[in-house]
C-alpha positions in Angstrom: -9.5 -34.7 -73.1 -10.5 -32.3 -76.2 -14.3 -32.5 -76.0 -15.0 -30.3 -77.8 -13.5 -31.6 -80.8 -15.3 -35.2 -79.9 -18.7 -32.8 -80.0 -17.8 -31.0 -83.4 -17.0 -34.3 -85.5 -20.0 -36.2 -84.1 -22.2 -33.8 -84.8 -20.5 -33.6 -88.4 -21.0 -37.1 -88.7 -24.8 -37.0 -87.6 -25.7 -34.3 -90.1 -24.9 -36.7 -92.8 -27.4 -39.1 -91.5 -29.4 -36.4 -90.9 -31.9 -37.3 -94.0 -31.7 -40.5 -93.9 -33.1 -40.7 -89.9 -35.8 -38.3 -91.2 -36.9 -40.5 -93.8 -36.7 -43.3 -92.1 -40.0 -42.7 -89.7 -38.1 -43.9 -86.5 -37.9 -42.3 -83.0 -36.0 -38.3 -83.6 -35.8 -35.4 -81.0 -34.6 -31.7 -82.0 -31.1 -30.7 -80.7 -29.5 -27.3 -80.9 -26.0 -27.4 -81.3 -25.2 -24.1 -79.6 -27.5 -24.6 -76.6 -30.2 -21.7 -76.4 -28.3 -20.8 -72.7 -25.3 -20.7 -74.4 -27.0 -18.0 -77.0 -28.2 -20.5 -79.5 -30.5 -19.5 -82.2 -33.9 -21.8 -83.3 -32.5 -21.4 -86.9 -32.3 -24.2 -89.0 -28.6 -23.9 -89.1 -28.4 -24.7 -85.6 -30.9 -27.6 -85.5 -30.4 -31.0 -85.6 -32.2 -34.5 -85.8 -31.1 -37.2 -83.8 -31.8 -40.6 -81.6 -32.6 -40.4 -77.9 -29.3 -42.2 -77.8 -27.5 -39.5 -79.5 -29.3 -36.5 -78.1 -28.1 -37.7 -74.7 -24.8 -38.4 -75.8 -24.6 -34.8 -77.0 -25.7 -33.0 -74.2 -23.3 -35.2 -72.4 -20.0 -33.8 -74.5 -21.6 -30.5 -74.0 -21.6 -31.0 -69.8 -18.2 -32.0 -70.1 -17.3 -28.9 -72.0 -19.2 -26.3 -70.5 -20.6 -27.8 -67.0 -22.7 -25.7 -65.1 -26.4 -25.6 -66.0 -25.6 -28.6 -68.8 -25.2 -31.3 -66.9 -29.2 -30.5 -65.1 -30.1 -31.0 -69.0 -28.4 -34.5 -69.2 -30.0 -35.1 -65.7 -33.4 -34.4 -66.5 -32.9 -36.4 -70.1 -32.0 -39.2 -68.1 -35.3 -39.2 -66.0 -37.7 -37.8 -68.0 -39.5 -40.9 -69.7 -40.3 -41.5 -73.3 -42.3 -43.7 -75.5 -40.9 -45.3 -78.4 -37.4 -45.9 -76.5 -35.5 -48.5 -74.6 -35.7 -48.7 -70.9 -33.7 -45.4 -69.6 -31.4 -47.6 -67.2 -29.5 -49.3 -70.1 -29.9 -46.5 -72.7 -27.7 -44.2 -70.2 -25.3 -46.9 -69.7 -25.2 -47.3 -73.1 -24.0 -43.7 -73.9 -21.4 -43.7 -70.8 -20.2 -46.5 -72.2 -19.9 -44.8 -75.7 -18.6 -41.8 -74.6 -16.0 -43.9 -73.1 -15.2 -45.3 -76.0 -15.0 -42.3 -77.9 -13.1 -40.2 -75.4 -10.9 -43.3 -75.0 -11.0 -43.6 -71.6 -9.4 -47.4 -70.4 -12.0 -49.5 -68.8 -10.5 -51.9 -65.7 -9.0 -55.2 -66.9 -9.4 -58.6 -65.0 -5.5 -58.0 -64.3 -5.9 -54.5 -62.7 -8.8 -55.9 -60.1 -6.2 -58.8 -59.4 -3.2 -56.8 -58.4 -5.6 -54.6 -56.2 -7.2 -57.5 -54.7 -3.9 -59.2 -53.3 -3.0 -55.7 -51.5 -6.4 -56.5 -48.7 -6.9 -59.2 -46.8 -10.7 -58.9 -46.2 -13.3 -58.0 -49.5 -14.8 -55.4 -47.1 -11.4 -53.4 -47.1 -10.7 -54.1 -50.9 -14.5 -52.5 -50.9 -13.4 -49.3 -48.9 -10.1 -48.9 -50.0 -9.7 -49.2 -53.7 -13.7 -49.2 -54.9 -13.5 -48.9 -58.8 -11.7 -52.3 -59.1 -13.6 -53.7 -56.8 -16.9 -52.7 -58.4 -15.5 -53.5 -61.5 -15.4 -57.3 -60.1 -18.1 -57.5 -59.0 -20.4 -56.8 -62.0 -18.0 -58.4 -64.1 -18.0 -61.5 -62.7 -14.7 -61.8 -61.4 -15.1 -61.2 -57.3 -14.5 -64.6 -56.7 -11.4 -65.1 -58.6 -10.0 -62.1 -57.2 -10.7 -62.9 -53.6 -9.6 -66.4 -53.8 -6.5 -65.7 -51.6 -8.5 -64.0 -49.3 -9.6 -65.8 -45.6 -13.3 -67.2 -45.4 -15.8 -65.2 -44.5 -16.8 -65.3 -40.6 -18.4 -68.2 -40.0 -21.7 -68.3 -39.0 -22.9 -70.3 -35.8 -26.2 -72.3 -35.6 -28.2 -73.5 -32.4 -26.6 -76.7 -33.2 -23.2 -75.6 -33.0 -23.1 -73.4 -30.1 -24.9 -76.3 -27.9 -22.4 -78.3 -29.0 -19.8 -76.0 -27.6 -21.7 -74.9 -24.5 -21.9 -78.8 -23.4 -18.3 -78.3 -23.1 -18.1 -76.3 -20.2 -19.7 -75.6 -17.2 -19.9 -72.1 -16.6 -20.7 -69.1 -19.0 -17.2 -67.3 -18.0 -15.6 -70.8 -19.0 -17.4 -71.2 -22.3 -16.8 -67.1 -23.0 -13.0 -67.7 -22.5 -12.7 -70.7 -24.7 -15.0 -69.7 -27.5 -15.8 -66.2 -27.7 -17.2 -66.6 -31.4 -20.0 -69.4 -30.2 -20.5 -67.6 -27.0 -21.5 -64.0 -28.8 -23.5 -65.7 -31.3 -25.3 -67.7 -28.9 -26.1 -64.1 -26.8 -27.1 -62.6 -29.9 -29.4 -65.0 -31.1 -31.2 -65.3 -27.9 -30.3 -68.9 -27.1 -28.7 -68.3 -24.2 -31.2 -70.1 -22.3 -31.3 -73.1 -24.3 -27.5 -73.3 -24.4 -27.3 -73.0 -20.2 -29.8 -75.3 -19.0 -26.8 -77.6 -18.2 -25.3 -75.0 -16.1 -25.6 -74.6 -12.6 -27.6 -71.0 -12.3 -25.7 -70.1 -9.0 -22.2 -70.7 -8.4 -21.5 -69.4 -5.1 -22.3 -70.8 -1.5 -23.9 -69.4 1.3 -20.6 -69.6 3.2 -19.0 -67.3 -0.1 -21.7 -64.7 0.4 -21.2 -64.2 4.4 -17.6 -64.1 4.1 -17.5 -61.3 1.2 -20.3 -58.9 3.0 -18.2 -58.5 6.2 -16.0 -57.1 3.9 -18.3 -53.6 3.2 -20.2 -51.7 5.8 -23.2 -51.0 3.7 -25.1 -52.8 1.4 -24.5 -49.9 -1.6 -20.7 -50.4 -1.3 -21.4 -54.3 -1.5 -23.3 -53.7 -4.8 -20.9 -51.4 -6.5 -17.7 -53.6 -5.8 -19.4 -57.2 -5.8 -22.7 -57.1 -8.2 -22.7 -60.9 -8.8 -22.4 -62.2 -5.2 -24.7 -59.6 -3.9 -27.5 -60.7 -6.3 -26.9 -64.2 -5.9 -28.0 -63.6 -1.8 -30.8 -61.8 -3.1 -31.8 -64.5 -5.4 -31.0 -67.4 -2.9 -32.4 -65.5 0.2 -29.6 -65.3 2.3 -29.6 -61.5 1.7 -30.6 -60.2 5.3 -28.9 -62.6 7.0 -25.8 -61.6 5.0 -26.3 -57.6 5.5 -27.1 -58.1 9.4 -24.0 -56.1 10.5 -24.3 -53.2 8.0 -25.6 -49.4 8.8 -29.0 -48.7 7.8 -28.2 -45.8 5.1 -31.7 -44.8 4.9 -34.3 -45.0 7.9 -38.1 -44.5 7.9 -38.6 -44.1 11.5 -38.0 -40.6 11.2 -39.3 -38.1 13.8 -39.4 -34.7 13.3 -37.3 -33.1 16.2 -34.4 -36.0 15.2 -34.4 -33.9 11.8 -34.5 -30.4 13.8 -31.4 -31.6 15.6 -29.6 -33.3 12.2 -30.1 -29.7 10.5 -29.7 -28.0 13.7 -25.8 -29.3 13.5 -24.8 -27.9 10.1 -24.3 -24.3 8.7 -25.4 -24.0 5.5 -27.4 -27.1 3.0 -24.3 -28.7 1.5 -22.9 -29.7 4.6 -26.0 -31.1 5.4 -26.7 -33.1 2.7 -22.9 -34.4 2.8 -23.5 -35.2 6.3 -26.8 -36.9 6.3 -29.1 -37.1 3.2 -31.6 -38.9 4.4 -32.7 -36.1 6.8 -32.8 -33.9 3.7 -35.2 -36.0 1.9 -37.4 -36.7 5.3 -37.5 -32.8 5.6 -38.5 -32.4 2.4 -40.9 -35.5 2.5 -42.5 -34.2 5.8 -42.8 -30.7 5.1 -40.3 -28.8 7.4 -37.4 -27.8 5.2 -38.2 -24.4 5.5 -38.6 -24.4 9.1 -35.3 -26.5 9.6 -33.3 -24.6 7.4 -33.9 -21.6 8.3 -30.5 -20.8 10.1 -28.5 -21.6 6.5 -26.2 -19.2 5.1 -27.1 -19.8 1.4 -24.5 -20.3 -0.8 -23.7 -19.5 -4.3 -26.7 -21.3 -6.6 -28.8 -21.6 -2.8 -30.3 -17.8 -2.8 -33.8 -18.0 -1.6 -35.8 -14.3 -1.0 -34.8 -13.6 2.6 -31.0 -13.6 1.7 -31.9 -11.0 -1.5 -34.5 -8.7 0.7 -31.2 -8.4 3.2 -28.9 -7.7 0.4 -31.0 -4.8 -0.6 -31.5 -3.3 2.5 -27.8 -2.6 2.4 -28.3 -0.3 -0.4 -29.9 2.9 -1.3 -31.2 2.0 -4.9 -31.1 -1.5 -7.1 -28.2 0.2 -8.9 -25.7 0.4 -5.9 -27.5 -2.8 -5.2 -26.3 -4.7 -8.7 -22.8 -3.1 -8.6 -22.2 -4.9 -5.0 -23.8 -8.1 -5.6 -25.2 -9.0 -8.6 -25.9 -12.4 -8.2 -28.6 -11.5 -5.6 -30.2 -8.6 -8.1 -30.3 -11.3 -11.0 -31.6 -14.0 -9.0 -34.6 -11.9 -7.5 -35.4 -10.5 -11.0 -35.1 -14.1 -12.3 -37.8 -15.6 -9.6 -39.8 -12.5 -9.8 -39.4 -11.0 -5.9 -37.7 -8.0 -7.7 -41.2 -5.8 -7.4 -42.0 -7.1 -3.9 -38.2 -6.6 -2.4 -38.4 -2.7 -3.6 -41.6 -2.3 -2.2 -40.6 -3.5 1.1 -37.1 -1.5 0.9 -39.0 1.5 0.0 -36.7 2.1 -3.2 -38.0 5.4 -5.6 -36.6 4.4 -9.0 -32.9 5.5 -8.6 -33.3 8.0 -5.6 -32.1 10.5 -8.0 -34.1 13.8 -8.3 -34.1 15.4 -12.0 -34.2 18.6 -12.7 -35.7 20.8 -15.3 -33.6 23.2 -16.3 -35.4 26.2 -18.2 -38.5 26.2 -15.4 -36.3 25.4 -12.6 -38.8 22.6 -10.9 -37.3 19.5 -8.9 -39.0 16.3 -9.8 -38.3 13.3 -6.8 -37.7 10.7 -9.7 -37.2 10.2 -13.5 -40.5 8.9 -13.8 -42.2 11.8 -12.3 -40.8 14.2 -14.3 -41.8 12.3 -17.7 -45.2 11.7 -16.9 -46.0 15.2 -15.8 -44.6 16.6 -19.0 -46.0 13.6 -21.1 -42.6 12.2 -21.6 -41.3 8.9 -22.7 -39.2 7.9 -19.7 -37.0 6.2 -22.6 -36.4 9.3 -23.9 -35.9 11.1 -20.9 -33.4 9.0 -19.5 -31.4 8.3 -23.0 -30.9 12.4 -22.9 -29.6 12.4 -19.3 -27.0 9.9 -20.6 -26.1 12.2 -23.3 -28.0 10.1 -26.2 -30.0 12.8 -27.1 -30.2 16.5 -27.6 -33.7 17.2 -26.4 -36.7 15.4 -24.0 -40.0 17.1 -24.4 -38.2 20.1 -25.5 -36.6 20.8 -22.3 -33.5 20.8 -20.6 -33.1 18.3 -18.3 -29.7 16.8 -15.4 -29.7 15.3 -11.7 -30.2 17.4 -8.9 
């Protein structure tokens, strides 16, 4: 679409109105026809009167020729209010309209929306997949004639209806297999309650109950493969009666030498805790999990401080430490026993002595050496690695 020459013969056209828009008193703004950002002068020559109508109809051409910064000018035209002028809403769709027509762009017929419409068998996909023409019905009056082949709309269900239904049947798995729609729209609605009062609230017997729960050992593996029947004995009371014959997963009559002698017969905490979990949590509850676990191997994600104080003893410094098990170094830095675990190994930084070179002295450590020549240990030790030419203005290496 040539723009551009759209722009060039209105603007023709509106410079012979020009005077008489002037002398006529109504409504004018000021429009440059090169725009200033473009390099556009204030000369007369590039000025123009025209209607809020036309001034917006201008900048528009001039967005669709140049784009960029031009269209923010037909944005803020569009927002910005001004007296003396039609409401903003239909002035704008005025001017698409017009520049429409000018640029000859085909609007959508009745026909179009038609042959769109009979491709969908819903208005909500007609709506997602071919919007324009559907729009275009819409506003234009036409949605229902184009949607006349279509199915109804989803019907919806009142109190009315769905008791009607519900009376039907006397169970809610019967009435949810028959009539899904009434049943859903019934939950959703909240009447549930009113639509059920006919129905009997428990459907199985005593006799049902007994003869399922012999089927499980415990009363979890009851829940998880029979929910319903399990809380229809709880609801009717028959529960204990039914879970006579199960284990007892979890006891409160704990003492604390039977939890010595559960943890006594594991190695390590999983094992434990796969074996009997209810000790665990009494051990915990009671206050002796330290004492009754004391004889654990920890495993990987179990280190406590005892396990990291014997790793380090096996070492001569936390570097040969870290190289032979890491996991042990991080954790202990992690929970803070770092400090306390070399004190008690009796580690001296890295157990390597440094010597000074030009006076010949033996310092024990790295640190002693910088702070009796007023050295940054930083500095000191990024010189030993070869980082740096000078520390202190020494010469410095490992004994």
């Amino acid at each position: 679409m040539d723009y551009q020459r759209i722009y060039n013969e209105f603007i023709a056209d509106r410079r012979g109105k020009e005077a008489n828009l002037i002398a006529s008193g109504e409504y004018k703004e000021r429009h440059h026809i090169v725009p200033r950002s473009l390099g556009g002068t204030d000369d007369a020559s590039n000025m123009i009167a025209l209607t809020f109508k036309d001034h917006l109809f201008a900048h528009l051409c001039l967005a669709k020729i140049h784009g960029g910064s031009q269209w923010y000018s037909v944005q803020m035209m569009a927002q910005t209010k001004r007296s003396g002028i039609p409401n903003h809403t239909q002035t704008t769709k005025a001017v698409r309209l017009k520049t429409m027509a000018v640029a000859n762009i085909p609007r959508i017929t009745l026909d179009e929306c038609l042959i769109e419409a009979r491709k969908f068998n819903r208005r909500h996909e007609w709506g997602l997949g071919h919007k324009s023409t559907y729009e275009a019905a819409r506003k234009n009056g036409w949605l229902e004639q184009c949607v006349d082949h279509m199915g109804l709309p989803p019907k919806k269900w009142t109190l009315e209806e769905c008791l009607a239904e519900s009376q039907k049947h006397e169970k809610r798995s019967e009435w949810a297999e028959a009539c899904q729609k009434s049943f859903w729209a019934a939950y959703k609605n909240g009447w549930m309650d009113q639509c059920c009062v006919h129905m009997a609230l428990n459907y199985y017997t005593k006799g049902d109950c007994l003869g399922v729960a012999l089927r499980f050992k415990n009363k979890l593996d009851w829940r998880e493969h029979n929910p319903s029947m399990y809380r229809a004995a709880q609801r009717e009371g028959w529960f204990d009666e039914c879970t006579a014959h199960m284990d007892v997963l979890v006891r409160n009559n704990w003492t604390n030498e039977e939890v010595m002698v559960s943890a006594a017969a594991c190695t390590n905490l999983k094992q434990w805790m796969e074996k009997d979990c209810a000790a665990v949590m009494q051990a915990r509850a009671r206050g002796i999990y330290s004492e009754a676990t004391a004889h654990f191997k920890p495993l990987r994600g179990f280190i406590n401080f005892d396990y990291c104080l014997s790793e380090a003893k096996k070492h001569k410094n936390t570097t040969a430490w870290g190289k032979s098990s890491p996991s042990t170094l991080r954790t202990a830095h992690k929970r803070g026993w770092l400090k306390e675990i070399v004190k008690l190994v009796g580690y001296s930084g890295n157990n390597k002595q440094i010597l000074n070179r030009d006076t010949g002295e033996v310092f024990p450590s790295l640190k002693a050496a910088a702070e009796k020549y007023n050295i940054n240990s930083a500095s000191l030790s990024n010189y030993l690695a070869g980082r740096r030419k000078t520390a202190g203005g020494f010469r410095w290496a490992y004994a």
